[in-house]
N, CA, C and O of each residue as an XYZ file, in Angstrom:
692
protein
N       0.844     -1.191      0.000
C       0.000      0.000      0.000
C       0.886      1.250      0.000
O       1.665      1.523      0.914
N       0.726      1.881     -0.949
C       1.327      2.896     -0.879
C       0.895      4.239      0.395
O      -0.246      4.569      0.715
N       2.468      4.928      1.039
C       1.915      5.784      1.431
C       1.000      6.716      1.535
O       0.750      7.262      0.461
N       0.181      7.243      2.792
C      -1.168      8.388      2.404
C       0.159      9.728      2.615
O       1.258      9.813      3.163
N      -0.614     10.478      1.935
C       0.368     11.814      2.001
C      -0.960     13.265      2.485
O      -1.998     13.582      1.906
N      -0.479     13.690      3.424
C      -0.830     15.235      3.523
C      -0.234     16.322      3.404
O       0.917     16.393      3.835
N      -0.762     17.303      2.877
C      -0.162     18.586      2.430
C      -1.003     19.719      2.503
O      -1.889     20.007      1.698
N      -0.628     20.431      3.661
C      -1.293     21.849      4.070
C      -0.625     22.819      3.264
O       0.577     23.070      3.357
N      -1.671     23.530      2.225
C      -1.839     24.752      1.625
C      -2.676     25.848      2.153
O      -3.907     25.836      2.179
N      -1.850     26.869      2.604
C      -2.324     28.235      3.508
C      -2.992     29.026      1.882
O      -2.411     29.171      0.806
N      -4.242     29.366      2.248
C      -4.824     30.261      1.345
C      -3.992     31.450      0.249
O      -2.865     31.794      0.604
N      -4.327     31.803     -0.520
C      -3.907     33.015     -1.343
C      -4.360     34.096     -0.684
O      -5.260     34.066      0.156
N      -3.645     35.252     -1.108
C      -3.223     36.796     -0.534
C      -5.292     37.111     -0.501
O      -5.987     37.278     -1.504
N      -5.760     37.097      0.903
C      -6.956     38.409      0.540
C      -7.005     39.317      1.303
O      -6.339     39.663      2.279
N      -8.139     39.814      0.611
C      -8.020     41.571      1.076
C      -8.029     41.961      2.412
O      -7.906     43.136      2.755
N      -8.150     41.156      3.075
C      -7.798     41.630      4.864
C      -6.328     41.326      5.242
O      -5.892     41.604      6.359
N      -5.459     40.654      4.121
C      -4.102     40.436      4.589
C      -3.873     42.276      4.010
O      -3.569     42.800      5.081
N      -3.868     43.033      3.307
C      -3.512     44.073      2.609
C      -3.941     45.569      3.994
O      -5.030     46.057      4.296
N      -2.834     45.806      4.399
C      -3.138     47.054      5.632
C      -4.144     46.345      6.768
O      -4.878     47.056      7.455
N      -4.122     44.879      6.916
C      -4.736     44.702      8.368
C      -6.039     45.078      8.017
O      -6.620     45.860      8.769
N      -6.661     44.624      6.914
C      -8.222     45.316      6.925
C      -9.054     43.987      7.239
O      -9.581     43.191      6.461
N      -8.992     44.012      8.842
C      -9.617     42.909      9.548
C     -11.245     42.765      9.790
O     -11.885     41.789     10.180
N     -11.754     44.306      9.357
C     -13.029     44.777      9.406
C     -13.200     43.761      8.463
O     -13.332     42.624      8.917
N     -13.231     43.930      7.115
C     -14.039     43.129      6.595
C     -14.511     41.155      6.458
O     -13.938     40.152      6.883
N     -15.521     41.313      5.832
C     -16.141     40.094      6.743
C     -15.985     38.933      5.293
O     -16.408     39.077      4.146
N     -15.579     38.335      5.619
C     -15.318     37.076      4.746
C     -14.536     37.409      3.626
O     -14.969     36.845      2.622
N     -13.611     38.066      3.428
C     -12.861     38.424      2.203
C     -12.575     37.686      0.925
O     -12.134     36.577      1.230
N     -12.620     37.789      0.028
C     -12.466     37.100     -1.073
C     -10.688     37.089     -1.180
O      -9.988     37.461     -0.238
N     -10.252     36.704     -2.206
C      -8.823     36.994     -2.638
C      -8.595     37.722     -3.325
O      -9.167     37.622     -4.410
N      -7.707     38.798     -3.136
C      -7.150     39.744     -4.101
C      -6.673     38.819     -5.487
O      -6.594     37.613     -5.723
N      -6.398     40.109     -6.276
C      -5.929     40.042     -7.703
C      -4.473     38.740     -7.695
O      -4.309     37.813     -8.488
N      -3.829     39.036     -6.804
C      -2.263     38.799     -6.056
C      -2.648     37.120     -5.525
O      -1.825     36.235     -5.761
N      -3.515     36.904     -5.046
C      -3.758     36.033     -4.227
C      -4.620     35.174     -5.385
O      -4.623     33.972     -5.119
N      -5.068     35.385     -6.134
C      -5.384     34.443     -7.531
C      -4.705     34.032     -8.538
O      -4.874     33.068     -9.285
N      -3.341     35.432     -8.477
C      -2.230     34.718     -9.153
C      -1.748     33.483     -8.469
O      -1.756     32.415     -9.081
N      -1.326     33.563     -7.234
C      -0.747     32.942     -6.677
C      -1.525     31.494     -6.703
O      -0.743     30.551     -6.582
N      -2.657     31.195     -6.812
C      -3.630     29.698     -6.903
C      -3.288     29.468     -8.069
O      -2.944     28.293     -8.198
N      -3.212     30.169     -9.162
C      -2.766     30.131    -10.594
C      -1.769     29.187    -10.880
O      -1.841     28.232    -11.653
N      -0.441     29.701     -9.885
C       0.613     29.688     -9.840
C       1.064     28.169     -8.948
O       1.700     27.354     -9.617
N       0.790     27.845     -7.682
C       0.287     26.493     -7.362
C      -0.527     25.528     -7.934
O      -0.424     24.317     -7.741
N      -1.209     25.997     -8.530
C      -1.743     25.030     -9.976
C      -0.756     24.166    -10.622
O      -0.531     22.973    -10.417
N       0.013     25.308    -11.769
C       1.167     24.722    -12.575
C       2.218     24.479    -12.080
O       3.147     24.110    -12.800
N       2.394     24.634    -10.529
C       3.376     24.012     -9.955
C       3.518     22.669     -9.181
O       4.498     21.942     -9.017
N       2.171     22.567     -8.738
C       1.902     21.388     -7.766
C       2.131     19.992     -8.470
O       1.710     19.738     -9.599
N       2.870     19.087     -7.651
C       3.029     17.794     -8.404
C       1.977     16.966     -8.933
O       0.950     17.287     -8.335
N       1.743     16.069     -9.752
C       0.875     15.557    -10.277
C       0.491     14.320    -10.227
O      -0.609     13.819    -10.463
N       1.958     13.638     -9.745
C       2.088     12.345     -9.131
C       2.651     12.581     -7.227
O       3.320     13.541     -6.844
N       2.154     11.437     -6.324
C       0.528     10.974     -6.830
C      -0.624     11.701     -6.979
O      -0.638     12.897     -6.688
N      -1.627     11.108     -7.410
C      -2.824     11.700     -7.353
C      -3.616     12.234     -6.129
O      -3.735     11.589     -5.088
N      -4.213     13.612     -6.365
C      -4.989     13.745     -4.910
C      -5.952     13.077     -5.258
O      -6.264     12.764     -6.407
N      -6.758     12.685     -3.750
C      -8.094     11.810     -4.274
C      -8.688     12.640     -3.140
O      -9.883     12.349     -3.082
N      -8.352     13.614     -2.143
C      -9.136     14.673     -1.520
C      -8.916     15.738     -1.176
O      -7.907     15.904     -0.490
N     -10.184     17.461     -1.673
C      -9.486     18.573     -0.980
C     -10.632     18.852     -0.009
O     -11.844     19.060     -0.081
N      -9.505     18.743      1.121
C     -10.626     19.498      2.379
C     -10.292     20.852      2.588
O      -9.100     21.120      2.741
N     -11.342     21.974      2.629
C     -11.415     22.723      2.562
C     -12.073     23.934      3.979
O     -13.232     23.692      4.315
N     -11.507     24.900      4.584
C     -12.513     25.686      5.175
C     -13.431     26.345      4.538
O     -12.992     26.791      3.478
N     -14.379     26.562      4.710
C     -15.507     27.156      4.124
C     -15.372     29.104      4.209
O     -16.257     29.957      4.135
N     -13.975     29.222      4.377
C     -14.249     30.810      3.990
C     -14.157     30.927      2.796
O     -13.573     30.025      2.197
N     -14.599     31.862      2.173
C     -14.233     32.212      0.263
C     -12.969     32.215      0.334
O     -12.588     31.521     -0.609
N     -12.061     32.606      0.927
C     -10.779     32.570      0.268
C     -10.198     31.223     -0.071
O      -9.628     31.088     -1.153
N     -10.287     30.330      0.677
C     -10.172     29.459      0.984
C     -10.543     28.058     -0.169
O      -9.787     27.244     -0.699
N     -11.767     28.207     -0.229
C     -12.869     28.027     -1.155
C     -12.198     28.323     -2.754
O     -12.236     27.592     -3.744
N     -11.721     29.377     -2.618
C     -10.997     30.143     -4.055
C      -9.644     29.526     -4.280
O      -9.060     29.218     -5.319
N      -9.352     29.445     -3.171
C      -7.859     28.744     -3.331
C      -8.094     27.469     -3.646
O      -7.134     26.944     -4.210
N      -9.121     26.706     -3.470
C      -9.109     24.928     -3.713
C      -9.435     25.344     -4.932
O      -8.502     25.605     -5.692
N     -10.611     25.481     -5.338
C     -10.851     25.922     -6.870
C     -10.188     26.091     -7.917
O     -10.317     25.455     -8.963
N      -9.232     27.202     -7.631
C      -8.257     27.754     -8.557
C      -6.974     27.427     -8.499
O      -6.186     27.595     -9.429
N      -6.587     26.751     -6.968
C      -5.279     26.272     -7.067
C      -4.917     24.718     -6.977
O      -3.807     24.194     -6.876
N      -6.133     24.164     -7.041
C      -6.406     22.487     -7.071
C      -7.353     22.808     -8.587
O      -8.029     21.818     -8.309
N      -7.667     23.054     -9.246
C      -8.367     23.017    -10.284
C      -8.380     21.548    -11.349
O      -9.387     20.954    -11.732
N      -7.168     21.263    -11.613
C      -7.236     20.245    -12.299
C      -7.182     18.906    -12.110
O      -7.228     17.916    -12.840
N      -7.021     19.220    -10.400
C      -7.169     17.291     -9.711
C      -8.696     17.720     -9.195
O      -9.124     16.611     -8.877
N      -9.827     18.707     -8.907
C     -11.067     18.617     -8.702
C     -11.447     18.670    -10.022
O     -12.673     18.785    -10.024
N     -10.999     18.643    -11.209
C     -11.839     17.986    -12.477
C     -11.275     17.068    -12.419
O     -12.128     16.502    -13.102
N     -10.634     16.364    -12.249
C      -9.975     14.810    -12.577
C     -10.795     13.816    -11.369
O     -10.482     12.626    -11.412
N     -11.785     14.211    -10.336
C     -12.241     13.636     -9.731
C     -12.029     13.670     -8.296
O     -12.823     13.237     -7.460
N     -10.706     14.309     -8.024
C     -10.381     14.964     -6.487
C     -12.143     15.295     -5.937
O     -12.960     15.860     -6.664
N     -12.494     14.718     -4.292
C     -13.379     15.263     -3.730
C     -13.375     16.305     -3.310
O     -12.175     16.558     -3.419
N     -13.945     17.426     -2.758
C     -13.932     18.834     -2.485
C     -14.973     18.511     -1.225
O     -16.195     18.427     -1.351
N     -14.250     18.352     -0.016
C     -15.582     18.539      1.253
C     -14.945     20.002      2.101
O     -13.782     20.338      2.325
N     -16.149     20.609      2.409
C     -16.340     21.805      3.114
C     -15.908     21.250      4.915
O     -16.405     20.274      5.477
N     -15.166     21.935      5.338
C     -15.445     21.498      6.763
C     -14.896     23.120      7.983
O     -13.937     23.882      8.108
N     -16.229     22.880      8.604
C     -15.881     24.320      9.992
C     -15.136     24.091     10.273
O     -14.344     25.011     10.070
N     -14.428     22.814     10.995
C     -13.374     22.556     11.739
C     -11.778     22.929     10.997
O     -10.637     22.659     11.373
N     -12.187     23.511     10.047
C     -10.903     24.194      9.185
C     -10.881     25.688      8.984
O     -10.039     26.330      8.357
N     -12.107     26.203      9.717
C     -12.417     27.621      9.696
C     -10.985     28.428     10.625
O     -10.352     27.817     11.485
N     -10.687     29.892     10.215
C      -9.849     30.660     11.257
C     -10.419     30.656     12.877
O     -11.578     31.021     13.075
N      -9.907     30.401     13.558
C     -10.263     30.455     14.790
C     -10.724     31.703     16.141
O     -11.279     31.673     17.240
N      -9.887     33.051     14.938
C     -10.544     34.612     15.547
C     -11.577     34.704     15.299
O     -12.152     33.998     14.471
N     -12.139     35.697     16.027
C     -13.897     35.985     15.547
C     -13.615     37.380     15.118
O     -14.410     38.244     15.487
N     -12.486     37.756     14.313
C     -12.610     39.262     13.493
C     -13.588     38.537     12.463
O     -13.687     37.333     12.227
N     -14.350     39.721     11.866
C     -14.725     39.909     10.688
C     -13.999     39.095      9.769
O     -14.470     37.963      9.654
N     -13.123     39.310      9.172
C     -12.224     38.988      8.413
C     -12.195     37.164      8.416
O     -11.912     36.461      7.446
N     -12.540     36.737      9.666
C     -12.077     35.137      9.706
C     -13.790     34.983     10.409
O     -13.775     34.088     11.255
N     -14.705     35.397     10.313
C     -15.880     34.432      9.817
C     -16.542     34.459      8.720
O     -16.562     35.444      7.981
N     -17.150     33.389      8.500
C     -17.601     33.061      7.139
C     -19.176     33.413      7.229
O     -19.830     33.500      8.268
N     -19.677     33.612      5.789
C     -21.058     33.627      5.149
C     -21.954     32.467      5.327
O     -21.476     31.333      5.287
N     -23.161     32.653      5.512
C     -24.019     31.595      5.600
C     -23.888     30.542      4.622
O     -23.382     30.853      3.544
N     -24.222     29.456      4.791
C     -24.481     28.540      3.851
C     -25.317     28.726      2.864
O     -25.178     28.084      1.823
N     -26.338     29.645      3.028
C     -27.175     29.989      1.856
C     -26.519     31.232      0.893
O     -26.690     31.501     -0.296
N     -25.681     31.869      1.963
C     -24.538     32.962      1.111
C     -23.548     32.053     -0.321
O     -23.530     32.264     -1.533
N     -22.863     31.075      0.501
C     -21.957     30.775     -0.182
C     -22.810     29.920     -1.566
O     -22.457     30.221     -2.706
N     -23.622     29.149     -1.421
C     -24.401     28.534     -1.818
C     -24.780     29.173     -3.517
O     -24.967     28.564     -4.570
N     -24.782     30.726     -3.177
C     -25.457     31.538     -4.441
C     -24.370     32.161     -4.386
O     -24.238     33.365     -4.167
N     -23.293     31.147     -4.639
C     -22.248     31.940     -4.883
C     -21.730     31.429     -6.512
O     -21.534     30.215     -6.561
N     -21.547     31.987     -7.495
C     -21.281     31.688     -9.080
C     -20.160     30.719     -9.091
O     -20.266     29.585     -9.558
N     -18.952     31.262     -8.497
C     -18.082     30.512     -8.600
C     -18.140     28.919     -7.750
O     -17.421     27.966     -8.051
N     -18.822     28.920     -7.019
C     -18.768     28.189     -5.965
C     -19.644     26.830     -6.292
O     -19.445     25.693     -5.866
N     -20.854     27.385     -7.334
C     -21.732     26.395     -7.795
C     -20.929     24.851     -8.432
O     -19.937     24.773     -9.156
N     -21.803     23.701     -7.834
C     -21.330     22.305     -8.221
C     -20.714     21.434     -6.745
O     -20.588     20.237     -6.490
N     -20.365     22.959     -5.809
C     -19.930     22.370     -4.636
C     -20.783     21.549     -3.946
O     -21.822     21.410     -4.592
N     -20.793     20.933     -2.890
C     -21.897     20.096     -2.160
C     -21.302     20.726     -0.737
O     -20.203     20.555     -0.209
N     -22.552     21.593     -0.283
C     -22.526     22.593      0.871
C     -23.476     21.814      1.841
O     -23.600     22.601      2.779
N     -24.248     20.648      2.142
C     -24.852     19.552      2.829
C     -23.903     19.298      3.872
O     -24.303     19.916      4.859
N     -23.218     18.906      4.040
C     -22.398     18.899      5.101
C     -21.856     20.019      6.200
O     -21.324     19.702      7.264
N     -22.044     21.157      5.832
C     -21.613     22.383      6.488
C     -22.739     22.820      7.460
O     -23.513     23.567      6.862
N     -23.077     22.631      8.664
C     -23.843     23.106      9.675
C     -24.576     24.325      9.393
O     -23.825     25.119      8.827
N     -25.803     24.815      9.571
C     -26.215     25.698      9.006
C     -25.356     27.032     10.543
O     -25.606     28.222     10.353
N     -24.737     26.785     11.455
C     -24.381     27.760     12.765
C     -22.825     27.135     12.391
O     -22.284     26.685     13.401
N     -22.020     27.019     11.181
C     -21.169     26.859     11.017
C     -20.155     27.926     11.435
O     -18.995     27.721     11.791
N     -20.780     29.084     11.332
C     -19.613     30.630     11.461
C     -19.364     30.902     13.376
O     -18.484     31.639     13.820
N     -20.351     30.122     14.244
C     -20.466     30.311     15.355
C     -18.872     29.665     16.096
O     -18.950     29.388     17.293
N     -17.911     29.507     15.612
C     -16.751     28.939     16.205
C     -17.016     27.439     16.699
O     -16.187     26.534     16.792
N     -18.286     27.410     16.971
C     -18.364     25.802     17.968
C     -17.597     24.818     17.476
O     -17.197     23.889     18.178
N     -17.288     24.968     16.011
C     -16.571     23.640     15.479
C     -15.234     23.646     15.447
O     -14.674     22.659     14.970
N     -14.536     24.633     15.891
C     -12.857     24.621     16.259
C     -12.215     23.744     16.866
O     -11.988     24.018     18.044
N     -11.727     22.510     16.390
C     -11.231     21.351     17.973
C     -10.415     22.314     18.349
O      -9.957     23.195     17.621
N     -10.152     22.104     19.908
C      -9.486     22.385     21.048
C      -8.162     22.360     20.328
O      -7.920     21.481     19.502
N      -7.137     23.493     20.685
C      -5.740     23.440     20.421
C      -5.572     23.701     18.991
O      -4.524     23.450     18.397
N      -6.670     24.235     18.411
C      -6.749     24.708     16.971
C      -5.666     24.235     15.787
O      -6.117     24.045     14.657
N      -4.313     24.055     16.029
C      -4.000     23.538     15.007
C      -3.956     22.123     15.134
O      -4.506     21.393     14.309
N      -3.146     21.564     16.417
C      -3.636     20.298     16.139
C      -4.741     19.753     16.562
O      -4.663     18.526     16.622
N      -6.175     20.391     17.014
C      -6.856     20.162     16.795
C      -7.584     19.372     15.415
O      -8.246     18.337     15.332
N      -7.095     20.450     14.317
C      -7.779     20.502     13.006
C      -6.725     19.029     12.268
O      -6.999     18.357     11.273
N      -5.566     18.917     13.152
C      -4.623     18.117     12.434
C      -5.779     16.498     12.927
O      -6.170     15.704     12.071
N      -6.067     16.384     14.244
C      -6.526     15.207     14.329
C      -7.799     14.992     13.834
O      -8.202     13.832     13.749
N      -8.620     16.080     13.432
C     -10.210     15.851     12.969
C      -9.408     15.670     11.318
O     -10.078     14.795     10.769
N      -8.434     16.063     10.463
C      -7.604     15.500      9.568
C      -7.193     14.290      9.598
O      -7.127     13.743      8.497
N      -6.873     13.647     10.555
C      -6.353     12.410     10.632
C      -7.433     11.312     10.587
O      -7.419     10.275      9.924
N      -8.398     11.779     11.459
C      -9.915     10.648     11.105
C     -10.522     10.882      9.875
O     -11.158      9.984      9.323
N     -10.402     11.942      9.405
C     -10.942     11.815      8.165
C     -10.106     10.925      6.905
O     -10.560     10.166      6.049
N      -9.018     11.267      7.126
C      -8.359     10.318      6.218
C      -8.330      8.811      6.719
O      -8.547      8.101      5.736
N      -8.192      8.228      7.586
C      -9.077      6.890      8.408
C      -9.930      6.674      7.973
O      -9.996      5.539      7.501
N     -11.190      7.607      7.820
C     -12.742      7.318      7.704
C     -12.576      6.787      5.892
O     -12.785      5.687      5.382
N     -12.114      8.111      5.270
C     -12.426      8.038      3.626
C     -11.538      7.220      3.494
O     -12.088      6.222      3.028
N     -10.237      6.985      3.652
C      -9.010      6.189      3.116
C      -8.369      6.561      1.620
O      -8.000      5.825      0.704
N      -8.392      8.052      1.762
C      -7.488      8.695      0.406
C      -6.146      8.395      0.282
O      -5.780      7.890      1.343
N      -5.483      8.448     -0.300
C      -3.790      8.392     -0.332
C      -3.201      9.764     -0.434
O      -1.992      9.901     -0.244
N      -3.866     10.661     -0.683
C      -3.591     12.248     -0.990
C      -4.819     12.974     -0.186
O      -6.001     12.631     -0.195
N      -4.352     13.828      0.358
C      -5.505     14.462      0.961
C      -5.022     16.077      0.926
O      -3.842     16.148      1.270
N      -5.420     16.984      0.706
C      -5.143     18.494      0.968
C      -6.089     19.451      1.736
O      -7.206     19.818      1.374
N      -5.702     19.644      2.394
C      -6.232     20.318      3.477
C      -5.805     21.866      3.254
O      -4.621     22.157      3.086
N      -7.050     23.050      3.263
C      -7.060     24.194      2.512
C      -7.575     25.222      3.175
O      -8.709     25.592      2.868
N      -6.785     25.955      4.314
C      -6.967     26.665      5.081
C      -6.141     27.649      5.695
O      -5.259     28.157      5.002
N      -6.307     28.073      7.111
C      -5.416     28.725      7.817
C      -4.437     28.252      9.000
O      -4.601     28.078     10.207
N      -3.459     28.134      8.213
C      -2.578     27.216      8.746
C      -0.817     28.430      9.227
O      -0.491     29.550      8.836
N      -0.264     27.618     10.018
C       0.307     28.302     10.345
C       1.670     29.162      8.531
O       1.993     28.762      7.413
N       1.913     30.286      9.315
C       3.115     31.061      8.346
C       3.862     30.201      8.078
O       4.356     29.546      8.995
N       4.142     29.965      6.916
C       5.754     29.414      6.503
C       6.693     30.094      5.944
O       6.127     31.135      5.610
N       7.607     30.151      5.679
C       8.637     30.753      4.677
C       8.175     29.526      3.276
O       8.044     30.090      2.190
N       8.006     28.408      3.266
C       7.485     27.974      2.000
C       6.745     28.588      1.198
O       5.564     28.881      1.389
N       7.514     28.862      0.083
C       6.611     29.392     -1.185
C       6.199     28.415     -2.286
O       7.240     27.855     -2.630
N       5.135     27.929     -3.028
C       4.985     26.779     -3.811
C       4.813     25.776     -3.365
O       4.036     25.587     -2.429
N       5.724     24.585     -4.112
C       5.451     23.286     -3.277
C       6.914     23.032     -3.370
O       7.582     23.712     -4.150
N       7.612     21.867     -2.446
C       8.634     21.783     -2.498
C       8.824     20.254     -2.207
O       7.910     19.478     -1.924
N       9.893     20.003     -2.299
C      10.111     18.219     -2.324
C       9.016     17.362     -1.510
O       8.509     16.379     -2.051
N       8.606     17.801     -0.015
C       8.041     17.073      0.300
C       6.739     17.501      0.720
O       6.191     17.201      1.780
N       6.127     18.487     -0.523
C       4.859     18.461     -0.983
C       4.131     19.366     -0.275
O       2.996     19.726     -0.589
N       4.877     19.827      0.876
C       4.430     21.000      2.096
C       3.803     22.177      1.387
O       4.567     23.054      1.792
N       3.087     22.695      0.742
C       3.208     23.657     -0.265
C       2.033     24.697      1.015
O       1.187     24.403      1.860
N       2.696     26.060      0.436
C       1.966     27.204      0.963
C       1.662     28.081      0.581
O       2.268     27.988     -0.487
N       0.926     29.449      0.491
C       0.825     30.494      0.097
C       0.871     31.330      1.031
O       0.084     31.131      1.956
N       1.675     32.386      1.106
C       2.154     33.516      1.177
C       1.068     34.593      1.324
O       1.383     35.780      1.409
């Protein structure tokens, strides 16, 4: 059996990273921050195959699986939404839109938003110890589904990693 592999990708540049504009409430990704999914696209390895992107349910986030997983979620990569991958502040900036928001969202259409709690933005779903929290509700999930690739698409800690690099750690900046 071949190894399962994980690889945390920190979102693309949005508009609340630009002057601390923490006011606003669910930010999309800047211009900068779509290059950059662009750019992890044609960089990310191809072998092996992902067979899952888990995702937080903020738009940026959301934008980044989309646009920077694009061609392993047409090749059949799953795309599940999960709170427990949400930012863990309660600025503006790091809660998310209703499920009926994201839902009528253009880009977003085809997703399967059924799984996402309708009191998803309420923090309740943060495991304890937030990162490795989110690392062990990661770890049962890959248990539960049994992917060999899994990407996990959120707010994860800073790296100096830019792209992806030998052992697949890939981040955005």
């Amino acid at each position: 059996m071949a190894p399962r592999i994980i690889t945390f990708v920190r979102h693309g540049q949005a508009h609340h990273n630009l002057n601390c504009n923490y006011h606003l409430r669910d930010p999309y990704l800047t211009p900068l921050g779509e290059a950059q999914c662009h750019e992890l696209s044609k960089e990310f390895p191809s072998e092996p195959p992902v067979d899952l992107l888990v995702s937080s349910p903020l738009k940026r986030t959301i934008q980044t699986t989309l646009l920077g997983f694009k061609k392993q979620a047409e090749s059949g990569a799953k795309v599940e939404l999960l709170a427990e991958l949400q930012e863990a502040d309660a600025f503006p900036c790091d809660t998310g839109s209703s499920r009926d928001d994201l839902e009528k969202e253009e880009l977003f259409q085809g997703l399967d938003f059924s799984g996402l709690p309708d009191d998803w933005t309420s923090k309740a779903y943060i495991p304890p110890g937030s990162f490795r929290g989110r690392a062990f509700v990661l770890t049962a999930i890959r248990k539960e589904n049994g992917p060999q690739t899994l990407i996990p698409l959120g707010n994860v800690p800073e790296s100096p990693v830019n792209g992806s690099s030998p052992d697949r750690k890939a981040m955005l900046s």
